[in-house]
C-alpha positions as a printed Julia matrix, in Angstrom:
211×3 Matrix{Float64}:
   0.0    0.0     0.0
   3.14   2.26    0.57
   4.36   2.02   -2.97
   4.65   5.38   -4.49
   5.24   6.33   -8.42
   8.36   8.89   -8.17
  10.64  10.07  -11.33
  14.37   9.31  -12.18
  15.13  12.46  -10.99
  13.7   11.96   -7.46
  13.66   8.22   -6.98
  17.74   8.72   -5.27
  15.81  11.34   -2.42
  12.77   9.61   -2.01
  14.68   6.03   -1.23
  17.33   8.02    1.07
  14.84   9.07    3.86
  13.46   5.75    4.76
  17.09   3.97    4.58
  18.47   6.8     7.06
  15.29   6.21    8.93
  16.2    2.82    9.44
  19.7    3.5    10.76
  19.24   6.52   12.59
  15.89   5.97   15.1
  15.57   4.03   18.26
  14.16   1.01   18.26
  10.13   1.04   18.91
   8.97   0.13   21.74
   7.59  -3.25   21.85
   4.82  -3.34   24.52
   3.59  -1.05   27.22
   7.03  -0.51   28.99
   7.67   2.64   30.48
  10.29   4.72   28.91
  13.34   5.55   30.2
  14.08   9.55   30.7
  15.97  11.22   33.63
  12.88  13.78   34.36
  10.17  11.61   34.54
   8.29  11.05   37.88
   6.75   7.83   39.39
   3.02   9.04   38.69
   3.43  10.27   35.12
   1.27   8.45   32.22
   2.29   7.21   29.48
   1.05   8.54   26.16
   2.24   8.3    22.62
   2.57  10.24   19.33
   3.15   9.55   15.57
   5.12  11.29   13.77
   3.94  10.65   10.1
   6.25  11.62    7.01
   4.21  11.15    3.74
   5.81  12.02    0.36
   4.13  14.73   -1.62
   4.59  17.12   -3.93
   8.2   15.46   -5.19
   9.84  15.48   -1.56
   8.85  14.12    1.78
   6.9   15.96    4.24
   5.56  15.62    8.14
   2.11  15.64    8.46
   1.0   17.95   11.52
  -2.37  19.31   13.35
  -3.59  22.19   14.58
  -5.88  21.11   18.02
  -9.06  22.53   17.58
  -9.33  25.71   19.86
 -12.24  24.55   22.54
 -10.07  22.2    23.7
  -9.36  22.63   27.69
  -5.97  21.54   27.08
  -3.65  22.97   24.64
  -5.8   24.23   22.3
  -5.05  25.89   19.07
  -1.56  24.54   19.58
   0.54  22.35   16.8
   1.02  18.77   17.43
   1.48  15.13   16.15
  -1.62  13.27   16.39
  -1.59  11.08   19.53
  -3.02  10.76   23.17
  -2.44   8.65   26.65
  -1.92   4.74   26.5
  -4.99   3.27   26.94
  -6.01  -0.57   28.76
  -6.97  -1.91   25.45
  -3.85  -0.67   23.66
  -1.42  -3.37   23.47
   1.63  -1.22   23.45
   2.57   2.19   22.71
   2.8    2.14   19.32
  -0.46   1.09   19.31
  -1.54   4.37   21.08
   0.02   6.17   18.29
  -1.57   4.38   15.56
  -4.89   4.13   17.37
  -5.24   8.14   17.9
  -3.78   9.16   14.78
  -7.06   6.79   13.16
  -9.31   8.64   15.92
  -7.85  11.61   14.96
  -7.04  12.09   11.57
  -9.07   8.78   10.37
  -5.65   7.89    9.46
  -5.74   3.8     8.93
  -3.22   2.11   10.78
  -2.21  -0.17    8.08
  -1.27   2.49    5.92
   1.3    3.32    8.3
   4.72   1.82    8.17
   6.21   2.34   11.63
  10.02   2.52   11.27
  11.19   3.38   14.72
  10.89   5.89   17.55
  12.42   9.14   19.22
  13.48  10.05   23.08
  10.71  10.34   24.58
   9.7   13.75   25.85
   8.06  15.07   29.47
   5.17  16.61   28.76
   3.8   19.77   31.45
   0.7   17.93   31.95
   2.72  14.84   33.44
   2.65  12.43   30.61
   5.83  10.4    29.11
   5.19  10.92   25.61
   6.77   8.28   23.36
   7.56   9.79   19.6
   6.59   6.96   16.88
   8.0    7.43   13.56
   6.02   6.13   10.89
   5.64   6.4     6.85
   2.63   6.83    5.66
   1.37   5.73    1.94
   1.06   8.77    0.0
  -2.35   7.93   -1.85
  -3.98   8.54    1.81
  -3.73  11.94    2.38
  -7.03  13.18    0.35
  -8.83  10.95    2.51
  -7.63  12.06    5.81
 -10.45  14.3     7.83
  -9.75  15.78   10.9
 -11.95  14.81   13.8
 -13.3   18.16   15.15
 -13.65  16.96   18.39
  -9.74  17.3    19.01
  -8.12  18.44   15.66
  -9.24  22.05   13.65
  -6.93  20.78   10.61
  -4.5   19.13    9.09
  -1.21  20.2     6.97
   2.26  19.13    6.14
   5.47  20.31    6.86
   8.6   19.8     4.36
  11.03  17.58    5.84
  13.68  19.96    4.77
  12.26  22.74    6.57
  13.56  21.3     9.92
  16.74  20.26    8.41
  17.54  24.12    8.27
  19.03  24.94   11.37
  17.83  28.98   11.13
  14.59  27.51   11.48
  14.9   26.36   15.0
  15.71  28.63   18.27
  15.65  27.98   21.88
  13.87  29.89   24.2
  15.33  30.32   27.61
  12.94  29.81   30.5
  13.13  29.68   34.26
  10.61  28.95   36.17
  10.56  27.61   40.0
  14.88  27.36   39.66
  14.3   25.15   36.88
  15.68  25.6    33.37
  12.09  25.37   31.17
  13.84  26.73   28.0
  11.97  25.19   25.33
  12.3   25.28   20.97
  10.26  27.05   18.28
  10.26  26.26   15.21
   9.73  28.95   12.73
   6.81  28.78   10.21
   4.83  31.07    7.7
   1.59  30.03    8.95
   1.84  28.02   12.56
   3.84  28.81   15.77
   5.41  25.59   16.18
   7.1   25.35   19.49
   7.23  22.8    23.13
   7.27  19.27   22.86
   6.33  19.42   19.63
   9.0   21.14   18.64
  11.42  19.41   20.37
  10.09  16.27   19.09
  11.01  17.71   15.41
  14.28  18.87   17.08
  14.77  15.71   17.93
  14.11  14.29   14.34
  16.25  17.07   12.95
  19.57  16.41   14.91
  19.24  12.16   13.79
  18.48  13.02   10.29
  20.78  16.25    9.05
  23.67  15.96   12.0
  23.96  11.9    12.67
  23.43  12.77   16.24
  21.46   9.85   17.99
């Protein structure tokens, strides 16, 4: 379901990104295992994200949401589709793939999960696992934001991130703590948080071979 018609010219790019993918993530996790991360406390819950690259438009791209703005929690900010592990989920990558159907009414067999990311501390006291997946490019005119949680959908290019004038850390102090957090410019959204250093994250394996 994932096989994509691409020229010559951009077969060598469009092959590249899922081999460095391969070489460059984490290993998904297999089950519901916490994560291990040096700031997370015995109560936080476990959630989960996908991280969905999709080729369009002759180069790959990240597919993204914008929360819908009633939301008591975050709203109107950018994000990855994903939520809190859940007792039927039978792992974390599970919880990815299950929200990002909820969602997005993306199909979780049209997504090729190819690893994962650090996780990431969220404010809200959740240990939010990244999942990397590809997603098969003849399923993005079907996708349809639930507006329940998600006002819409869009795409970021992969290269944007892999400019590094595009990111910039924000130092923050709160409580003696250092809060500084990234932001990652954009035309349209103001991409910053964990999302942001999720992309961060995703940035530094892909463009500087830093793991």
């Amino acid at each position: 379901m994932l096989a994509v018609t691409v020229s010559v010219s951009d077969n060598t790019h469009y092959e590249a990104v899922p081999r460095q993918l391969l070489t460059c993530l984490d290993t998904a996790p297999d089950g519901r295992d916490r994560p291990q991360m040096k700031n997370g406390l015995d109560d936080d819950r476990l959630a989960a994200v996908l991280v969905p690259l999709i080729w369009r438009d002759s180069d790959w791209q990240i597919l993204m949401t914008k929360r819908a703005a009633h939301l008591s929690h975050h709203a109107g900010q950018i994000s990855f589709p994903g939520g809190a592990l859940d007792a039927s989920d039978k792992g974390l990558i599970d919880t990815a793939l299950r929200e990002a159907h909820e969602e997005i009414c993306l199909p979780p067999p049209s997504v090729r999960v190819m690893g994962s990311l650090l996780p990431v501390r969220s404010p809200a006291g959740f240990i939010v696992q990244p999942i990397v997946g590809i997603v098969g490019s003849e399923i993005f005119n079907e996708l349809q934001p639930d507006p329940a949680e998600v006002d819409s959908i869009f795409t970021l290019p992969l290269a944007h991130i892999g400019q590094p004038d595009n990111f910039s850390l924000v130092p923050r102090h709160t409580d003696g703590r250092d809060n500084s957090y990234w932001v990652v410019s954009h035309p349209e959204h103001y991409i910053w948080g964990l999302s942001a250093r999720v992309l961060n994250d995703l940035r530094q394996r892909l463009y500087h071979g830093q793991t």
